[in-house]
C-alpha positions in Angstrom: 88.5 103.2 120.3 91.6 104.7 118.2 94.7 103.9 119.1 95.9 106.8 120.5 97.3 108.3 124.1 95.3 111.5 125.1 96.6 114.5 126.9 95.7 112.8 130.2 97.8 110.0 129.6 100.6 111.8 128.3 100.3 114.2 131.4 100.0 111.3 133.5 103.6 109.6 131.7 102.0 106.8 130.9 103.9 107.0 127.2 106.9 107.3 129.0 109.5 104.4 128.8 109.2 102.1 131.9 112.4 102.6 133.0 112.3 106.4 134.1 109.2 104.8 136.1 111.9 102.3 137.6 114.4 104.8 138.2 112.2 107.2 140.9 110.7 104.1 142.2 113.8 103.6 143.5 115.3 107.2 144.3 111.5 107.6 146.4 112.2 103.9 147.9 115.9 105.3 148.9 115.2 108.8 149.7 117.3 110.0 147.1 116.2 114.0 146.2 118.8 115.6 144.3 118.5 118.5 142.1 120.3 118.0 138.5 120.5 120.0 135.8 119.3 118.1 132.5 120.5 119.5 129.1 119.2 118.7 125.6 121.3 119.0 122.3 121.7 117.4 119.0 124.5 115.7 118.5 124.0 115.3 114.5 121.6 117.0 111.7 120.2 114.1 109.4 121.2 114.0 106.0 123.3 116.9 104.3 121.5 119.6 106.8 123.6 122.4 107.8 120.8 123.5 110.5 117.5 123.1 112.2 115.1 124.9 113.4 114.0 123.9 117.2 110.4 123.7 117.2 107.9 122.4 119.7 108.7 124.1 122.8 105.1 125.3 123.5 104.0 121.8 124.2 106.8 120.6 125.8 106.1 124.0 128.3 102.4 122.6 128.8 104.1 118.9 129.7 105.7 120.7 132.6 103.1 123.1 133.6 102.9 122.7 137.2 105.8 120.7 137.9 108.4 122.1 140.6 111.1 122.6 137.6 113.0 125.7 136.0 113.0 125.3 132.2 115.8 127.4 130.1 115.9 127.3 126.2 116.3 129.0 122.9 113.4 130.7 121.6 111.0 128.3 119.5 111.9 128.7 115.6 115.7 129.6 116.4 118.2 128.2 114.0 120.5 126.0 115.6 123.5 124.1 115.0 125.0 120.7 115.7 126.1 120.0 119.4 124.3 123.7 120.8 122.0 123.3 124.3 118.3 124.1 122.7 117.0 123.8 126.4 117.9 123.0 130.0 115.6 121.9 132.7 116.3 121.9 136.8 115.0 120.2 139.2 114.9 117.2 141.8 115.5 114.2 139.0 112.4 112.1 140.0 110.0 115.4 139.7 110.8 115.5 136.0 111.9 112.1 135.1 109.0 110.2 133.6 108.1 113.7 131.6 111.5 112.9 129.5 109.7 110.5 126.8 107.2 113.2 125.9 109.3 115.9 126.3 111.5 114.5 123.8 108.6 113.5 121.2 107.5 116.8 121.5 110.7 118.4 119.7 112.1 115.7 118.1 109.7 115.4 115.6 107.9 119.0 115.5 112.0 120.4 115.0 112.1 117.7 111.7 109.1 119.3 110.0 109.9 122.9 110.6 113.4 122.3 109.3 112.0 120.8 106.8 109.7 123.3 105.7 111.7 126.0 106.2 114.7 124.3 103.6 111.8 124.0 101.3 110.3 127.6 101.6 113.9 129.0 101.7 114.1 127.6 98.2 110.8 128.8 97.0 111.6 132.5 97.6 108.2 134.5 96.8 106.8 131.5 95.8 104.0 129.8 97.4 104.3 126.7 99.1 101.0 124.9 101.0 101.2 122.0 103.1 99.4 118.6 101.8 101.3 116.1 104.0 98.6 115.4 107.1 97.4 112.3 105.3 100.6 110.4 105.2 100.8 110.5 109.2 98.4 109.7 112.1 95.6 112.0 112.4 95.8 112.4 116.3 99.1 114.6 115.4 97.8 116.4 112.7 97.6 120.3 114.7 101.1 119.9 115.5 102.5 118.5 111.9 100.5 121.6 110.4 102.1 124.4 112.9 105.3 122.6 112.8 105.5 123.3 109.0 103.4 126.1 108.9 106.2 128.1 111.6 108.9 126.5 109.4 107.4 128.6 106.6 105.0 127.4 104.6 102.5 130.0 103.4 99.4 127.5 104.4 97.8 124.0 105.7 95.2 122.2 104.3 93.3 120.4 107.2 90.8 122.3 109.4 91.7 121.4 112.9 95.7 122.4 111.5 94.2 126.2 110.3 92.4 126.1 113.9 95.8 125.4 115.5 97.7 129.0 113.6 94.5 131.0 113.5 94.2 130.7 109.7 91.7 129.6 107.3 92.7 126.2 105.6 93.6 126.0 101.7 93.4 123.4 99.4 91.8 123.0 95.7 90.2 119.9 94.6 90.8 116.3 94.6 90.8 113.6 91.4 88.1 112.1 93.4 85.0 115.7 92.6 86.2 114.6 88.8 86.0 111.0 89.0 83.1 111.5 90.4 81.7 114.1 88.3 83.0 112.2 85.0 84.6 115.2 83.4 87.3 117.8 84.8 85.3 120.8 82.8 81.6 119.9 84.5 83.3 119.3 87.5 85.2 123.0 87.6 81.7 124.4 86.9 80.1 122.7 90.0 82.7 123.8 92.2 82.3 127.5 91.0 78.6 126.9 91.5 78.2 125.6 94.8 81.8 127.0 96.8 82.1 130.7 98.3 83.7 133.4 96.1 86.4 133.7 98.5 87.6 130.2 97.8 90.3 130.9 94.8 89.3 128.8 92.0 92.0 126.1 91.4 91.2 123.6 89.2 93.2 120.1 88.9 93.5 119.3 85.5 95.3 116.0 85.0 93.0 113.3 85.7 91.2 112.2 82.4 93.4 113.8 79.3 96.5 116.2 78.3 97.4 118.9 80.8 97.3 121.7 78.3 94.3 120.7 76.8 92.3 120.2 80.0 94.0 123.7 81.0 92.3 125.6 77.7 88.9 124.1 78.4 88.9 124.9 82.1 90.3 128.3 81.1 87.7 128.9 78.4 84.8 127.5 80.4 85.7 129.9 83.8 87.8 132.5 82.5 88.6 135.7 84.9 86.9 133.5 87.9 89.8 131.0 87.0 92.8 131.3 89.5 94.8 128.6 88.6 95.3 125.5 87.4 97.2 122.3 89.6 99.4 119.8 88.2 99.7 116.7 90.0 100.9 114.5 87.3 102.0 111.0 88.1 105.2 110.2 87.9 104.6 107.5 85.2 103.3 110.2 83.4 105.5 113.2 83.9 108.4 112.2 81.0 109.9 116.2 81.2 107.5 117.8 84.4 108.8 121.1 83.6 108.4 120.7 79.8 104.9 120.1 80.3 104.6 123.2 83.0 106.2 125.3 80.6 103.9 124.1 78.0 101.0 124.5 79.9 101.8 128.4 80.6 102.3 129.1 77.1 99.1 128.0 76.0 97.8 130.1 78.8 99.4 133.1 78.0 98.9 133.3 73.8 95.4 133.1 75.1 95.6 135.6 77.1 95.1 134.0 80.8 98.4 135.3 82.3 96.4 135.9 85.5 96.4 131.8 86.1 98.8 130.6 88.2 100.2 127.1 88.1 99.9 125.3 91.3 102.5 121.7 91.1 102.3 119.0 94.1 103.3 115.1 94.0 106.0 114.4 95.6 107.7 117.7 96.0 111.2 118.1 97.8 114.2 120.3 98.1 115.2 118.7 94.5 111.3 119.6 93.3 111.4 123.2 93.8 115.3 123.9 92.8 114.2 122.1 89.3 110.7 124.2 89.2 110.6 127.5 91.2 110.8 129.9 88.1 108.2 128.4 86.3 105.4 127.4 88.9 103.7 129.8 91.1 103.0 127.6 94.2 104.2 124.0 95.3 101.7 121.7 97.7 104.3 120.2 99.6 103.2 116.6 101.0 105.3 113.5 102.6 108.4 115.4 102.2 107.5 117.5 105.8 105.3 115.9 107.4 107.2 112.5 107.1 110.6 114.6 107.6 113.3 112.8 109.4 112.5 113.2 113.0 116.0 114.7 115.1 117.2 112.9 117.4 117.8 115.3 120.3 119.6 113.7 123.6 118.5 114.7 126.6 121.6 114.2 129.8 122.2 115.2 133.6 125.2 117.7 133.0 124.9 118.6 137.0 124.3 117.0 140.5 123.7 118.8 143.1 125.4 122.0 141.9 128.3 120.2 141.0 129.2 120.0 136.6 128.8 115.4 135.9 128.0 114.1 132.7 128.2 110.4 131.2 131.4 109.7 128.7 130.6 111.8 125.9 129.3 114.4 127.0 130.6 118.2 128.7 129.3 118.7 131.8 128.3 121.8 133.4 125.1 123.6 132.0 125.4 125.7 129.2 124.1 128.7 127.5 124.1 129.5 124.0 124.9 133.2 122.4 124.7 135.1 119.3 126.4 138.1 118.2 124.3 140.4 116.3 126.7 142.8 115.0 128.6 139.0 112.8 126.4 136.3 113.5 129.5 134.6 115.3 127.8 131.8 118.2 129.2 130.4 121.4 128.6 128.4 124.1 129.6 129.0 127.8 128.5 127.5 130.9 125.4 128.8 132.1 126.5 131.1 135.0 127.9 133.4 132.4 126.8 136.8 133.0 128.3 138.3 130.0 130.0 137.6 126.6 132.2 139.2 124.3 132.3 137.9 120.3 135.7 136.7 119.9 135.3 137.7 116.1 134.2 140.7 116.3 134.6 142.5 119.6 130.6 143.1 120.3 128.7 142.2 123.1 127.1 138.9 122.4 123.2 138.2 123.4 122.0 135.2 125.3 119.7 133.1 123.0 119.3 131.4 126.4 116.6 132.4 128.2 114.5 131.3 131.1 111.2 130.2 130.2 109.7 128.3 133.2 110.0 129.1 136.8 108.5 126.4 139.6 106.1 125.3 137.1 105.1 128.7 135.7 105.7 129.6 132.5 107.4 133.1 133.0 107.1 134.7 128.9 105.0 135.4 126.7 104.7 133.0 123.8 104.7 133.9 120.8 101.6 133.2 118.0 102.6 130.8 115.0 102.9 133.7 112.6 105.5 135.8 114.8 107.4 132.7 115.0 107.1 132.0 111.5 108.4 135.5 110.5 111.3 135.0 112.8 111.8 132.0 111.1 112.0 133.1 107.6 114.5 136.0 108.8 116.5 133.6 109.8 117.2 131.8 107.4 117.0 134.4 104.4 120.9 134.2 104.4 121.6 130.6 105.2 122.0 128.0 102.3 120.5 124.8 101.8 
């Protein structure tokens, strides 16, 4: 047996932290059953991030499929900022309470790997970018590291059960291991345009025995208009100048009259990677950098008893709603019984980015497909900086 929790036991709370299992033993033993009002929000970005992108709400809606609870929240892929609610739940407090582990695991990291992905797309522009990261993390999570960066933006996933998960076909090229084995990057390129379906793009990985551009003119020569392009994956003892070598590489492509190749880049690819190399490569595979992105630390807090606005020290009480103004992109927060809002900046009427999501255990909207939410996404963010 793995080591792993299956959607039983996580339906069941038994990942949940013992002390939420404590806490309704004793409201159940005491016949405590009041109705609070939990709120989550973030109350920092890691690193140098100016926003996220809140990801993972379709699992957390499963979690709570069922359960007498009310669930309110921002649409999944929404931009948000520091200290806005992303989602509200209601309900007696020992309904819900051992759910809040999952619940948060379910966001936390999902929301790190879209926001990841989408500050990595964002600088890639037209360029393509495919994920490569599933085997740097646990394979029972692999589906939701592949949508998470997949609705963050990238153009693809590599692993099948991730394509199964956003209704696509996986990509991917070769690995050092067909030339290894093979003996020769040339022989091997030949066997893999010999044996795989036309519709796999030929993309050959040519830095595993000798000099990128030399290995690139004899898998150019050898394939020529079947050739797609050609992947660097240089190691990093090796790179000296990666983009002098790139550049090099494309040259002796193009006096040779392959212009239709495309260069395909991936080893340890980040925000830095692509800034450094987006007008010279055509596509990045994007590994460790998303799927091992800083998970955010979302709180979740009782901001209502009973009707009445209570929060710990640190905290506002009173639930909230969050708004946009379309007309300026000006955002607000108010408390949740707000009917109506007015931009402050502008003078427009404001939207609730709010919504209701969950009624008594039913989930009330449609959900969206990974693709819509990954156009949203990118619309987004075409005007925010990194």
């Amino acid at each position: 047996m793995f080591y792993l929790a299956d959607e039983k036991q996580i339906k069941a709370s038994r990942t949940t932290d013992v002390y939420f299992l404590r806490t309704v033993q004793i409201l159940q033993a005491k016949g405590i059953n009041k109705r609070v009002k939990m709120e989550v929000f973030l109350k920092n970005l890691p690193d140098s991030y100016k926003w996220g992108i809140f990801a993972g709400l379709e699992d957390l809606l499963r979690l709570f499929e069922g359960d007498p609870v009310d669930i309110y929240a921002i649409p999944e892929g929404s931009v948000f900022y520091e200290g806005e609610p992303v989602l509200t739940i209601e309900g007696i407090y020992k309904d819900f309470a051992p759910r809040e582990t999952a619940m948060l695991g379910f966001i936390c990291q999902a929301s790190g790997i879209a926001t990841k992905a989408a500050r990595i797309k964002k600088l890639a522009g037209s360029k393509s970018v495919v994920h490569f990261g599933a085997r740097r993390m646990h394979p029972a999570i692999t589906p939701m590291i592949e949508r998470s960066a997949y609705i963050g933006g990238m153009d693809g996933v590599a692993t099948v059960a991730g394509a199964e998960a956003i209704g696509k076909n996986p990509v991917g090229t070769m690995p050092h291991a067909l030339m290894l084995v093979v003996g020769d990057t040339v022989k091997a390129a030949k066997m893999f345009d010999e044996v795989i379906s036309e519709e796999v793009p030929r993309i050959v990985l040519i830095d595993t025995f000798m000099d990128e551009k030399f290995e690139t003119i004899r898998v150019a020569e050898e394939l020529g208009e079947k050739l797609s392009g050609v992947r660097l994956d240089t190691p990093s003892s090796r790179r000296g100048n990666f983009r002098k070598i790139i550049e090099e590489v494309r040259w002796e492509l193009d006096i040779r009259g392959y212009r239709h190749v495309k260069i395909f880049v991936s080893g340890g690819i980040d925000e830095d990677s692509v800034r450094d190399l987006a007008d010279v490569v055509d596509s990045f595979g994007v590994g460790t950098s998303v799927s091992n992105a800083k998970t955010f630390d979302f709180s979740a807090d009782i901001v209502e008893v009973e009707g009445k606005p209570l929060a710990k020290r640190g905290k506002c009480s009173g639930a909230k709603k969050l708004w946009v103004c379309d007309n300026c992109g000006n955002r607000k927060v108010t408390l949740m019984k707000e009917e109506k809002s007015m931009c402050e900046r502008c003078g427009s009427p404001m939207r609730p980015l709010t919504v209701k999501y969950m009624e008594n255990g039913k989930i009330i909207r449609d959900l969206p497909s990974a693709e819509e939410i990954r156009e949203y996404v990118l619309n987004q963010v075409k005007d925010l900086s990194v």
